[in-house]
VOGU-3710 file (C-alpha; in Angstrom, 3 decimals, decimal comma):
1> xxxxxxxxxx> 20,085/35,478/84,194  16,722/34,921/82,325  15,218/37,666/79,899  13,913/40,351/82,479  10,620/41,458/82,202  9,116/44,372/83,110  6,708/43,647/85,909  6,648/42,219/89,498  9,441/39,202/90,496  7,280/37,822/93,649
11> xxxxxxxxxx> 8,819/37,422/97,037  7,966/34,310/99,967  9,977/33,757/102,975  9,082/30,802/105,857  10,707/31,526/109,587  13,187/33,922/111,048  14,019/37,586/111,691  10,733/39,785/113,175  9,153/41,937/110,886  11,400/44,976/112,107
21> xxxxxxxxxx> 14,273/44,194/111,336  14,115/42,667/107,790  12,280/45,973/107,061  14,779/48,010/108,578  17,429/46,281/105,994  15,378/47,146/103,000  14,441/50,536/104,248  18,765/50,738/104,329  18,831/50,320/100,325  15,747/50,992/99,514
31> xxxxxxxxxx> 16,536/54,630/97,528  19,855/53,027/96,121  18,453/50,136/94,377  15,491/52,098/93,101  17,134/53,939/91,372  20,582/51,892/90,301  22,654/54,277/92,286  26,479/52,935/92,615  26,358/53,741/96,935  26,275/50,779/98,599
41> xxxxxxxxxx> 24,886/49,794/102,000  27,749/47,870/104,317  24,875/45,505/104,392  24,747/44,615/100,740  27,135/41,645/100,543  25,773/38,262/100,911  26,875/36,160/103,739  28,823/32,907/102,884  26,367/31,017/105,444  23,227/32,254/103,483
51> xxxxxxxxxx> 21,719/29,388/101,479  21,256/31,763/98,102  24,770/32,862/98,338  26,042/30,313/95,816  24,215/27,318/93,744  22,390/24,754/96,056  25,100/22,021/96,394  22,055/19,674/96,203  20,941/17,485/93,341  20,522/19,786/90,316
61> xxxxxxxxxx> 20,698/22,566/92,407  17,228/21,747/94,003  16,330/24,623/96,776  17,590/23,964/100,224  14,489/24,373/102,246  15,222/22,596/105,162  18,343/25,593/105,705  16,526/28,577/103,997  14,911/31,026/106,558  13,251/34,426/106,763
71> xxxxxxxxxx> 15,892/36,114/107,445  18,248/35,032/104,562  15,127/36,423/101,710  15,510/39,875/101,741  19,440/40,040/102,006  19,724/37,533/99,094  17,562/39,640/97,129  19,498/42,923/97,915  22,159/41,796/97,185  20,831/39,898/93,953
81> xxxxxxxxxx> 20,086/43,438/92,387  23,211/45,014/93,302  25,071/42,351/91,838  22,809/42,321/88,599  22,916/46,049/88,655  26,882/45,794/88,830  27,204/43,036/86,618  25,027/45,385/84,113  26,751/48,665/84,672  30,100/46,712/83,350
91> xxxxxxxxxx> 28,788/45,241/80,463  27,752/49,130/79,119  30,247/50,917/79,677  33,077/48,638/77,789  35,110/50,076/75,730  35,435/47,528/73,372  32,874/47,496/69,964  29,616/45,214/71,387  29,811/41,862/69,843  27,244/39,131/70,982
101> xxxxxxxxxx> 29,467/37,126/73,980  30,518/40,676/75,296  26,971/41,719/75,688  24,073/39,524/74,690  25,471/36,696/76,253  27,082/38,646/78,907  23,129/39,379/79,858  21,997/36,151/79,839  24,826/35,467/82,081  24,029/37,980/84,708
111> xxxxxxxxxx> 21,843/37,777/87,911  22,363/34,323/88,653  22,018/35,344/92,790  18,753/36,899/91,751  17,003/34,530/89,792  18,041/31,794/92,531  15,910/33,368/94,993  12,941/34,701/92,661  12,597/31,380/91,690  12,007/29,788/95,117
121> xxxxxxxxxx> 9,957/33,266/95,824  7,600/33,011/93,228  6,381/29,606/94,188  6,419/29,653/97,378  4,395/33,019/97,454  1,667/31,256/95,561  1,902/27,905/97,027  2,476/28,218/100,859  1,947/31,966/101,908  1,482/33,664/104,954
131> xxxxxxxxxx> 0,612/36,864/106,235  4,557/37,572/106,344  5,273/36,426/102,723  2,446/39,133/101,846  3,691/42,514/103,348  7,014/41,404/101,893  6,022/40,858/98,934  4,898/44,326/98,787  7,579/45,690/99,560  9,746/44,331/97,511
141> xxxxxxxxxx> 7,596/44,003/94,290  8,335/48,290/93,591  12,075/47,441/93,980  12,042/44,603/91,549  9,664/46,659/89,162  12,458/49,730/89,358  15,149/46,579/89,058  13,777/46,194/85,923  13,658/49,127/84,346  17,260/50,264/85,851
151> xxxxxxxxxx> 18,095/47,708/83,413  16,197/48,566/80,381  15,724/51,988/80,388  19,547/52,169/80,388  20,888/53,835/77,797  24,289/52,635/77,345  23,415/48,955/77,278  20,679/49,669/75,056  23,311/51,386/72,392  25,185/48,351/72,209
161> xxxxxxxxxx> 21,833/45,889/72,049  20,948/48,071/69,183  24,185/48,116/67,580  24,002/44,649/66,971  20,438/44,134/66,562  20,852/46,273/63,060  23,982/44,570/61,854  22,613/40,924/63,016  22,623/39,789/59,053  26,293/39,866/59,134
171> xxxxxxxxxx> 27,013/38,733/62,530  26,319/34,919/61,585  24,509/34,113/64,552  23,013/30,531/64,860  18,984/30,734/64,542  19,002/30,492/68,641  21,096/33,425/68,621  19,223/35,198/66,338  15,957/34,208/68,494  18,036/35,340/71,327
181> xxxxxxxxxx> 19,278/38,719/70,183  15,673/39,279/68,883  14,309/39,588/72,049  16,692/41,411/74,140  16,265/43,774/71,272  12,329/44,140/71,370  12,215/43,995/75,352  14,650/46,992/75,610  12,238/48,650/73,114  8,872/47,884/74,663
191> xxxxxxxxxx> 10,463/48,975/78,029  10,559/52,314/76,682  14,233/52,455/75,916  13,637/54,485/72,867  11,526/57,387/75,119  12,697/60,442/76,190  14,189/61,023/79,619  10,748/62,653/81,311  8,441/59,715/79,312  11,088/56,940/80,892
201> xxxxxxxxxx> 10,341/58,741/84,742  6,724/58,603/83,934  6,832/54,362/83,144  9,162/54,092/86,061  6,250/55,107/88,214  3,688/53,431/86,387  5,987/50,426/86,597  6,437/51,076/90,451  2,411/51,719/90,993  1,172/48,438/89,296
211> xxxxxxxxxx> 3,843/46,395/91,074  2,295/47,758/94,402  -1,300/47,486/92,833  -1,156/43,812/91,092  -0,015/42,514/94,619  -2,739/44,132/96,345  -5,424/42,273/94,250  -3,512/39,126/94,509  -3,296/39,295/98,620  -7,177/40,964/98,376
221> xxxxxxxxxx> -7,681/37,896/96,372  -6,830/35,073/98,869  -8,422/36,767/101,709  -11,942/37,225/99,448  -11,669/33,264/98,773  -11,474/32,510/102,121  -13,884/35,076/103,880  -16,525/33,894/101,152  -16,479/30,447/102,350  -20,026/29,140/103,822
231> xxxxxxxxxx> -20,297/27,674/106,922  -23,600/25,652/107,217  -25,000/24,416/110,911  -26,798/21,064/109,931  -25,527/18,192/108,091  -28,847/17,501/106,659  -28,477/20,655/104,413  -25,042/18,679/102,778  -26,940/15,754/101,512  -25,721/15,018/98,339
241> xxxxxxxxxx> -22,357/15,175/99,026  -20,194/11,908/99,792  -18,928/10,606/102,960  -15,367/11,670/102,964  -16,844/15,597/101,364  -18,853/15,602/104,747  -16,081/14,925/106,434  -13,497/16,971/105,111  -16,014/19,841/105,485  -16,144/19,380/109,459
251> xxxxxxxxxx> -12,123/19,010/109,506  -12,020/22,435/107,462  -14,887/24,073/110,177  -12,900/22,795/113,226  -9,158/24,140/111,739  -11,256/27,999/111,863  -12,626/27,407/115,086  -16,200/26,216/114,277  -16,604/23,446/115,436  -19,568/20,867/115,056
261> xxxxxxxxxx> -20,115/23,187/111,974  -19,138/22,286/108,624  -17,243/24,940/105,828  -17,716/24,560/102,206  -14,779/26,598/100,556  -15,819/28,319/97,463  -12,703/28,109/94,309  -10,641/30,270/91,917  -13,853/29,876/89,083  -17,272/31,179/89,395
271> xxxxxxxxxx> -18,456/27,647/89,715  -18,002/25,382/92,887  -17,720/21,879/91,877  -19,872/20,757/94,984  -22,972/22,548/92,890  -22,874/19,235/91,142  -24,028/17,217/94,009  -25,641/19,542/96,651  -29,513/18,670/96,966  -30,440/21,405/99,034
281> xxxxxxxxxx> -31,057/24,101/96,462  -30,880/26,968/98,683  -27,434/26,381/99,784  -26,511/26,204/95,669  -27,481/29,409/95,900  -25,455/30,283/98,456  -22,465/28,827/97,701  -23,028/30,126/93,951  -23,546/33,679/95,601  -20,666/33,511/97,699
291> xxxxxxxxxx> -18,289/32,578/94,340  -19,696/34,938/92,353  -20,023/37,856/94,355  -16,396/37,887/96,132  -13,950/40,956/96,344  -17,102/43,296/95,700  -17,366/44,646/99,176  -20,433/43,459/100,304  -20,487/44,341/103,935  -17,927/45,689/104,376
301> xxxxxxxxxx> -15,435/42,873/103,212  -12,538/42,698/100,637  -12,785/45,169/97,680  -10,952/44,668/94,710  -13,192/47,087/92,758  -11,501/50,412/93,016  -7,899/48,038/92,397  -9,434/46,816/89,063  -10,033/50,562/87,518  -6,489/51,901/88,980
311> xxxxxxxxxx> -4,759/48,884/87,350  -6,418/49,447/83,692  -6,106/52,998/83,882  -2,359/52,600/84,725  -1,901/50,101/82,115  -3,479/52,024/79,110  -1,634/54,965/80,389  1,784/52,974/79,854  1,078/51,422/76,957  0,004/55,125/75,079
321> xxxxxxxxxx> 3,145/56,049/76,271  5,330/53,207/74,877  3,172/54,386/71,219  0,285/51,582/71,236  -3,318/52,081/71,248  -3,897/50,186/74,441  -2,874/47,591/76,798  -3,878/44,546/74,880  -1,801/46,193/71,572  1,179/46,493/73,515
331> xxxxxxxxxx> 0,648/42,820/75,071  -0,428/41,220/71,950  2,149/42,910/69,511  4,885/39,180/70,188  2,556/36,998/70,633  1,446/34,406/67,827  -2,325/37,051/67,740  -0,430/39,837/67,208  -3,189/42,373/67,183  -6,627/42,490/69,961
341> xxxxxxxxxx> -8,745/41,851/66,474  -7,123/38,393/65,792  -7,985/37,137/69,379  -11,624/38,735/69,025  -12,056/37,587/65,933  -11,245/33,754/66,854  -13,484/34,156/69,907  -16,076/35,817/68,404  -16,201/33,073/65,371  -16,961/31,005/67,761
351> xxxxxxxxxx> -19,913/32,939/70,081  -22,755/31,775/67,332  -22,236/28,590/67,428  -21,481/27,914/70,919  -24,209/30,221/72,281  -26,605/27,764/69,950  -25,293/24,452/71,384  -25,989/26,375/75,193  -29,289/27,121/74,346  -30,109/23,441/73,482
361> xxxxxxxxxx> -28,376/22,475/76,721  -30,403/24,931/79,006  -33,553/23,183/77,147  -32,387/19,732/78,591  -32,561/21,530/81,815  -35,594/22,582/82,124  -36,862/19,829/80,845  -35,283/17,903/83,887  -36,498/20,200/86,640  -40,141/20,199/84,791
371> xxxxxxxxxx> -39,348/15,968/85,030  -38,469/15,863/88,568  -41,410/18,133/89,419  -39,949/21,489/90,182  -41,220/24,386/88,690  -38,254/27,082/89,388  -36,884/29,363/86,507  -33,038/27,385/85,512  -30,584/29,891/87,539  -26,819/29,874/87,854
381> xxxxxxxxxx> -26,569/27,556/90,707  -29,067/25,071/89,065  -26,898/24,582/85,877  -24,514/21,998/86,830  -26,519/20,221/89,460  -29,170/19,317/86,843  -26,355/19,163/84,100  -25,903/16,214/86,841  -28,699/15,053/86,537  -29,008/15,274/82,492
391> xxxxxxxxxx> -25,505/13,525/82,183  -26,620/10,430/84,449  -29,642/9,926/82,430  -28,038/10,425/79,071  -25,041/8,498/79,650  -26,171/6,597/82,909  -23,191/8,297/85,031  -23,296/9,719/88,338  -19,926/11,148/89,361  -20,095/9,310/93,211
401> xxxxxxxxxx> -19,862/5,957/91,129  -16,718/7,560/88,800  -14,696/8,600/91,886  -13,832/5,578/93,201  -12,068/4,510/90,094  -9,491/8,009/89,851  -7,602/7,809/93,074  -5,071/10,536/92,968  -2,309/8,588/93,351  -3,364/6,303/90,870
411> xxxxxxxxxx> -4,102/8,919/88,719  -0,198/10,215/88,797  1,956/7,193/88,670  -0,449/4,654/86,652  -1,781/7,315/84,445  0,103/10,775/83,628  4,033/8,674/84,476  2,132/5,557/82,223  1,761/8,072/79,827  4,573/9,490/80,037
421> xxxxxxxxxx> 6,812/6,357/79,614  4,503/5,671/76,415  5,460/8,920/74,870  9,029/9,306/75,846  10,157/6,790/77,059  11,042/9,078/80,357  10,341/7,168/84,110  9,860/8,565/87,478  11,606/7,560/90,409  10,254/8,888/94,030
431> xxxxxxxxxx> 13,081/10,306/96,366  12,708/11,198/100,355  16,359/12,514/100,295  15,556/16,198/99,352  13,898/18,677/101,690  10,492/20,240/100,965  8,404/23,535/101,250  5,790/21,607/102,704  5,251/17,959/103,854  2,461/17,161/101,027
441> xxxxxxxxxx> 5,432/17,547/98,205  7,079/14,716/96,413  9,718/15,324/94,547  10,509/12,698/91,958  14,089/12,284/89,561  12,874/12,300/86,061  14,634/9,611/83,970  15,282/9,392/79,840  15,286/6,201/78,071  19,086/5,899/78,261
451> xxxxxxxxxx> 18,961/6,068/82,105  20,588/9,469/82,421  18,728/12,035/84,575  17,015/14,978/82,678  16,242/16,972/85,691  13,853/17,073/88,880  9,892/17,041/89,554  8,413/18,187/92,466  4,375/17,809/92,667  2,609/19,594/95,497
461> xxxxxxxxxx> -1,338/18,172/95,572  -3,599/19,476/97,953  -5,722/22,834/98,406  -5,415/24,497/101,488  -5,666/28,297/102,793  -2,227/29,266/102,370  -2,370/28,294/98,719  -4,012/30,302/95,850  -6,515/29,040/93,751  -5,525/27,432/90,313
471> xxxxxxxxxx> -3,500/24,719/89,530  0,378/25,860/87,398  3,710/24,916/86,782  6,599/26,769/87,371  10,964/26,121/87,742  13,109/26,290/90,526  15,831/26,100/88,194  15,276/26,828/84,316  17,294/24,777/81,905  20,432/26,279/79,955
481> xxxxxxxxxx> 23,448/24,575/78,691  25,191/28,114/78,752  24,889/27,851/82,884  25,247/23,936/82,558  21,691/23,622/84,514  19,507/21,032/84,038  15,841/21,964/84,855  13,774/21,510/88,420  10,193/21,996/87,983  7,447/21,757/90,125
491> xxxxxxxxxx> 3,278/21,008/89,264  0,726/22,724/92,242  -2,692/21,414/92,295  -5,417/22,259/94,756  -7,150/18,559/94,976  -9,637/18,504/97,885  -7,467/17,284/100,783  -9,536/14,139/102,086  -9,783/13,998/106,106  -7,424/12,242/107,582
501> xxxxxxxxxx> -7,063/8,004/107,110  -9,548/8,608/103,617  -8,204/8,215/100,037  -7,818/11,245/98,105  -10,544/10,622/95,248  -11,086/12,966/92,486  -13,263/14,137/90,113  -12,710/13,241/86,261  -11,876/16,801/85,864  -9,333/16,974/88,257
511> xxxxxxxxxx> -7,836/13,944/86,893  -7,922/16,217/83,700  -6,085/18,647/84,862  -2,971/16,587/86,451  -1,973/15,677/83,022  -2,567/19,225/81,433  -0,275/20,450/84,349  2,930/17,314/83,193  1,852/19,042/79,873  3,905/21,881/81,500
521> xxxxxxxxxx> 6,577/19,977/83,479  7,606/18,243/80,058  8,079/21,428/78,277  10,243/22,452/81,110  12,006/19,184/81,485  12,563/18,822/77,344  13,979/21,748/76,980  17,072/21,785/75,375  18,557/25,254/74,841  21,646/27,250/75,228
531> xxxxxxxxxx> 20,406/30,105/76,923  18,064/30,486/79,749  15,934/33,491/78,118  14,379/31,236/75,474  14,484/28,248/77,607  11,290/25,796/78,219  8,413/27,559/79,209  9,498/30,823/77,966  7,157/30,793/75,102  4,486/33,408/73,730
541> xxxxxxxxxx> 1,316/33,423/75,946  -0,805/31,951/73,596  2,064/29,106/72,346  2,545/27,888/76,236  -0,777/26,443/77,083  -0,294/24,366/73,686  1,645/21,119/74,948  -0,425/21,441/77,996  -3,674/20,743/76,084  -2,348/18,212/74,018
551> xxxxxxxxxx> -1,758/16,218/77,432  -5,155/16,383/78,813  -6,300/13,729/75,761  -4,372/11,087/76,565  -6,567/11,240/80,302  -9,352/9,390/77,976  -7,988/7,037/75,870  -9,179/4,110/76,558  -5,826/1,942/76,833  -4,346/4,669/79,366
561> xxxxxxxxxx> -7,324/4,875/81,077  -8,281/0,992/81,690  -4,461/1,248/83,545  -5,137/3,697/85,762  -8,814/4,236/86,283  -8,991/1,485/89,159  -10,838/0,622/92,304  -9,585/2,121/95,296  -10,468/-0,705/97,013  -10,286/-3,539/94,706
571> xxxxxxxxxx> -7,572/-2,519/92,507  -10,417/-3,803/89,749  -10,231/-1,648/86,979  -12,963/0,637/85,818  -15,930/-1,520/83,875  -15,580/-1,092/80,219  -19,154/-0,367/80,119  -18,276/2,450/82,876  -15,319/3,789/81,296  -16,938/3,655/77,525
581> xxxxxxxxxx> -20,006/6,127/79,381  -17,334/8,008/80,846  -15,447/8,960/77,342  -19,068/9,749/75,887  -19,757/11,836/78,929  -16,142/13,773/78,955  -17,675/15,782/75,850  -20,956/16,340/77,229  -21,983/20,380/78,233  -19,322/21,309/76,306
591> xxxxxxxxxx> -21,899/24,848/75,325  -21,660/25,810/78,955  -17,836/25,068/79,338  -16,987/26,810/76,313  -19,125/29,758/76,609  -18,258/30,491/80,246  -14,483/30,709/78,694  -15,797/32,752/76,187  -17,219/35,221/78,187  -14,223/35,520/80,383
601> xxxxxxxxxx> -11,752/35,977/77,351  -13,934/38,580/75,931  -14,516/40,410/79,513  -10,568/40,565/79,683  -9,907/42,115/75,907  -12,627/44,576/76,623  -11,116/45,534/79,579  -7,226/46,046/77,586  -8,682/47,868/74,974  -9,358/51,076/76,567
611> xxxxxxxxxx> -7,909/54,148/75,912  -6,989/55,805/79,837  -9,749/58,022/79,140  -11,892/55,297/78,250  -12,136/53,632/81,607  -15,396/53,023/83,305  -16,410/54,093/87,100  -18,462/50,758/87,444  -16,739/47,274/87,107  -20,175/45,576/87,279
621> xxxxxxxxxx> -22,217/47,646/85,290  -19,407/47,476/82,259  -19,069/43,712/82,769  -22,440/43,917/82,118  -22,825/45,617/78,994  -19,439/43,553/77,465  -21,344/40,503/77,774  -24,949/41,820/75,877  -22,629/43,881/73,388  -21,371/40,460/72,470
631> xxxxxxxxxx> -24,930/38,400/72,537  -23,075/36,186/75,639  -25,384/37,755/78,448  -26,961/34,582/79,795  -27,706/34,583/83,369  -27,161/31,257/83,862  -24,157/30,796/82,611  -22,033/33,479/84,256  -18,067/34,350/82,737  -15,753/31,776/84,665
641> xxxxxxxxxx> -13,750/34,957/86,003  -15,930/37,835/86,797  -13,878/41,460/86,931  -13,312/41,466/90,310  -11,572/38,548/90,875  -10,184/37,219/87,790  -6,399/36,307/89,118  -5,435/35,512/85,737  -5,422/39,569/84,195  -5,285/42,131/87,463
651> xxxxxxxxxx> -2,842/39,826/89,394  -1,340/37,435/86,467  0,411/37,844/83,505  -2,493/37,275/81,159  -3,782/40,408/80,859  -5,048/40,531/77,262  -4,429/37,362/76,938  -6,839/34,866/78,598  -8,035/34,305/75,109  -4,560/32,085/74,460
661> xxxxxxxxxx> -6,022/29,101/76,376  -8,467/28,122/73,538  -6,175/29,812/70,692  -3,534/26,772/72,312  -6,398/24,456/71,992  -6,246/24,998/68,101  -3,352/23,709/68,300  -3,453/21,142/71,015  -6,380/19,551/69,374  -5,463/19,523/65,657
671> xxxxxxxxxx> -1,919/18,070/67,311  -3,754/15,346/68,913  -5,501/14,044/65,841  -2,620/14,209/63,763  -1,167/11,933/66,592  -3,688/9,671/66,700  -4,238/9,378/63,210  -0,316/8,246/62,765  -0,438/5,563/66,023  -1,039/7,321/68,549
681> xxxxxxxxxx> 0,852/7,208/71,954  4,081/5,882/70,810  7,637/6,264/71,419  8,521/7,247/67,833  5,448/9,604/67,909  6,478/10,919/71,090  10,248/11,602/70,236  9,303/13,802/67,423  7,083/16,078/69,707  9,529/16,227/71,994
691> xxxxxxxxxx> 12,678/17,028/69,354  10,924/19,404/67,340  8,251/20,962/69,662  8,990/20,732/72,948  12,604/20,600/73,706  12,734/24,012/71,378  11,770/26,774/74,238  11,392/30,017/72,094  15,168/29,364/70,281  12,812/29,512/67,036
701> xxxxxxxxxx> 9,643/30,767/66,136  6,675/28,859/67,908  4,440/27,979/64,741  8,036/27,055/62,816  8,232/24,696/65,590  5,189/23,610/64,879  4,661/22,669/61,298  7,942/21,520/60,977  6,522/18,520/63,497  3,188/18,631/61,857
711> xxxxxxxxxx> 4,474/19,129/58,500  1,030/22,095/57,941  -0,777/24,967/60,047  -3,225/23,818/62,033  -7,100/24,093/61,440  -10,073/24,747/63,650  -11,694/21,538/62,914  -10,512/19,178/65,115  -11,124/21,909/68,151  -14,384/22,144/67,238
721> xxxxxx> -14,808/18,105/67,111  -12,676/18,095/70,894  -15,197/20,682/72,155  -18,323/18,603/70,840  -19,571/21,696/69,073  -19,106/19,462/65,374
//
């Protein structure tokens, strides 16, 4: 239905069958659909009663959760491929001349049964796991992998993809068509469809092993994040934290059995907000250690190590095969970079600089530990808690006095829907009508200006273990007028759940990060396409976290934040004194932020650009030379991913490309200005954005996209200005 690509479609389920026999059904086809043979089990048809079995009859064909069970997954998917796989097989071998309905849009139309039921799985897998979800995730993830390259390693369907790919100029093709026929063409080709028959066997398996592999690390991952949490005895070593931190902590002790013991959870970052407040200096270091140190086997626990040099080994082995130099050539070869230099090169621009702005910052520091009379060396877990410290005295904030005024609730509806409204002109309207994956989701209709509904948003708040680390958007159903969908998207956050009875307060940051993530939901909501492939989201890596970015300013201008920066209590709204210190402070240890990206961006391109022969025996010790080869090796400011547990590359799809978050922030932040230099947050601002930018998907170019709104390419200046660093 959408463009396939190679790679793993993820798999959840919630309640039914045992484990025996929804394995015994997939052990039934498991040889068949691996390899796209035309046998088929008696078990391969789809039920009528089975939720996936047609379109939801619910609004916008929003997932029926409260009827979906375990035992409806795996037959839905089954059957999804075969149906795919049939619907394939009949679209290559016709006998008439290819012509773009017969084929390219024939494609697009094809695995509708599938992509209902990835769509659900691949949230739901990340969102609200279990040990179930996991070992069938792994199973399946090999049978999607081979799905996908049944498809384009086929030889016939490539032909006539080909065929019209080198007569497109006379074909007359709108320029979404063109777009369209554009990629089908160059994912067939990066597949491998070009190879010969023993090279396509060999990617097959490589295809099959990192499947198995990248969900490995992933389930590795969630167990490391909770087996590193730290469980301290005595209150008196959380001082520092708030009340309703204190308390929370005790809740999560008591849900694992300790109880009258208190559990501080460590995050998906190297850093643990709570080093900001802690007091007790030897539980920084602790809770620093525990972050830092995960999925490294200490003691015998989880062990991502030998994962991380199977899975880059693999990968440069598959992309020297496909004819590319390494993994982050092959990756980077459609996306607005290009080529591994053009990312370096626009992070290593920046390394001088930034690395100069850190070093002033770590003199602050030390200057405040010398000030409040200690006389340790400045260490990892010292650098925000001081930072603290630094930013109170500057700017006379302390974050305990800022929380109060960003209740998350407030935060959504008088702040990211406010802004929303401002820009677009688009409202949200809460419904209870429509059934859930979890009881902390809201799902909300999303309204135009006219009244008519664009489509569906579902926003799912709190952290919890079941949940991986992160905060993303994704779509239960993906816009296309071709399919006459409109789109369903859901925003996950991981918000500290408060204990029971106590507001959910937030930190400025998180705040931050709720409007990023509608930065996502519009682009899915806007879009306004004809086919799903190019649809929304579907953009180049480092294109996608663009309109994302842009959000996140709004979350400090000062009319948008006077409406919803308020009292929990008093409803008073934040002091303009308060919220003037606040806006100053937003940009303040920007070095550390930036460089701690840095590091991480560079650790990841390092990584992709070795040969298979290249590839180290010790993740730490090459870490460790990466960051000195580059002048970034300061201790105490770590990467924000180290190797071993950086989600993003080994279990994501950024894998050479964790340097597109700041190469979108070129954008974002030259966008903003422009913005605010022509009015600002307006409806007529707005509506532009949205027409020429976001409502576009990939049905043109990205950067045409772009400076046709901004009428010029952007420059690094304002980025530099956003980051402080000018």
């Amino acid at each position: 239905m959408c463009r396939l690509v190679i790679g793993v479609l993820l798999v959840s389920c919630v309640a039914g069958y045992s484990k025996e026999t929804v394995f015994a059904f997939q052990g039934a086809q498991l040889k068949d659909v691996r390899t796209g043979d035309d046998k088929q089990s008696s078990q391969s048809e789809l039920p009528a009663d089975n939720p996936f079995a047609a379109p939801s009859r619910l609004a916008l064909q929003a997932p029926a959760f409260d009827t979906i069970r375990v035992e409806h997954y795996l037959p839905a998917f089954m059957a999804g491929i075969r149906q795919q796989l049939d619907e394939i097989k009949a679209i290559a071998s016709l006998p008439d001349a290819p012509t773009f309905e017969n084929t390219i849009v024939a494609i697009e139309k094809s695995g509708a049964l599938l992509t209902r039921v990835e769509q659900v799985f691949s949230n739901l897998t990340s969102s609200n796991t279990n040990e179930f979800l996991q070992k069938t995730q792994k199973e399946v993830a090999p049978l999607l992998a081979a799905h996908s390259d049944n498809i384009h390693l086929n030889r016939q369907l490539f032909k006539r993809v080909e065929t019209l790919y080198e007569s497109r100029e006379s074909l007359k093709l709108t320029g979404e068509q063109q777009e369209v026929l554009r990629h089908h063409y160059e994912d067939f080709v990066r597949a491998g469809a070009r190879l010969q028959e023993d090279q396509q066997n060999r990617v097959r398996s490589l295809n099959e092993q990192l499947s198995k592999l990248q969900t490995e690390f992933r389930d590795n991952l969630l167990a490391a994040t909770k087996e590193r949490s730290v469980i301290v005895d005595d209150v008196a070593e959380l001082d520092g934290l708030s009340e309703s931190q204190i308390a929370a902590a005790a809740e999560k002790a008591k849900e694992r059995g300790n109880d009258g013991k208190f559990v501080l959870e460590i995050t998906n970052t190297t850093r643990v907000p709570m080093l900001k407040s802690l007091n007790n200096r030897e539980l920084r270091r602790r809770l620093w250690e525990a972050s830092a140190n995960r999925a490294l086997g200490q003691n015998g626990g989880v062990d991502n190590r030998g994962l991380v040099l199977e899975i880059a080994q693999l990968r440069a082995e598959r992309a020297k095969l496909l004819g590319f130099e390494n993994h982050a050539a092959y990756k980077l070869q459609n996306q607005m970079a290009r080529t591994p230099d053009a990312a370096r090169k626009m992070l290593t621009d920046l390394v001088p600089g930034v690395v100069a702005r850190v070093n002033e910052e770590a003199d602050d520091l030390r200057a405040m530990i010398k000030e409040l009379g200690a006389t340790h060396e400045l260490e990892p877990w010292d650098w925000e808690y001081f930072a603290e410290k630094v930013r109170k005295a500057r700017f006379d904030v302390d974050e305990a006095q800022v929380k109060p005024y960003f209740e998350m609730n407030n935060v959504l509806e008088k702040g990211v829907f406010f802004t929303m409204k401002k820009l677009f002109g688009i409202e949200f309207h809460e419904r209870n009508d429509l059934p859930v994956y979890h009881r902390e989701v809201r799902v909300f209709d999303v309204l135009d200006a006219d009244g008519s509904q664009i489509g569906l948003y579902y926003i799912d708040f709190f952290s919890r273990d079941a949940k991986r680390g992160g905060a993303w958007m994704s779509s239960f159903v993906r816009q296309s007028s071709l399919l006459n969908q409109k789109p369903v998207i859901v925003n996950v956050l991981n918000n500290p759940k408060p204990a029971d009875g106590k507001p959910a307060l937030i930190s400025f940051d998180n705040a931050t990060t709720m409007f990023h993530e509608m930065g996502h939901a519009v682009h899915g909501l806007f879009s306004d396409v004809t086919y799903p492939s190019v649809a929304g989201t579907a953009t180049p890596r480092d294109f996608v976290e663009f309109p994302s970015t842009f959000e996140e300013d709004w979350a400090i201008q000062p009319d948008i934040l006077r409406n919803y920066a308020r009292h929990h209590e008093s409803g008073e709204p934040i002091p303009t004194e308060l919220l003037n210190k606040v806006i100053q402070a937003s940009r303040f240890n920007q070095g550390f932020d930036t460089l701690e990206y840095l590091s991480a961006a560079i650790l990841d391109l390092e990584w992709h650009t070795l040969s298979a022969d290249e590839i180290p025996d010790d993740i730490e010790a090459f870490e460790a030379a990466t960051l000195k080869k580059y002048g970034i090796d300061i201790a105490a400011v770590p990467p924000r991913y180290r190797t071993a547990y950086f989600a993003h590359i080994w279990g994501g799809g950024y894998s050479a490309a964790y340097y597109a978050y700041i190469w979108s922030e070129v954008l974002a932040a030259d966008a903003f200005a422009f913005m605010k230099s022509n009015g600002g947050a307006t409806f007529e601002n707005g509506s532009r954005f949205r027409n020429e930018v976001l409502s576009r998907g990939s049905s043109r170019d990205p950067m045409t996209s772009y400076t046709t709104w901004r009428r010029q390419k952007p420059s690094i200046d304002a980025l530099l200005i956003r980051r402080g660093l000018k």
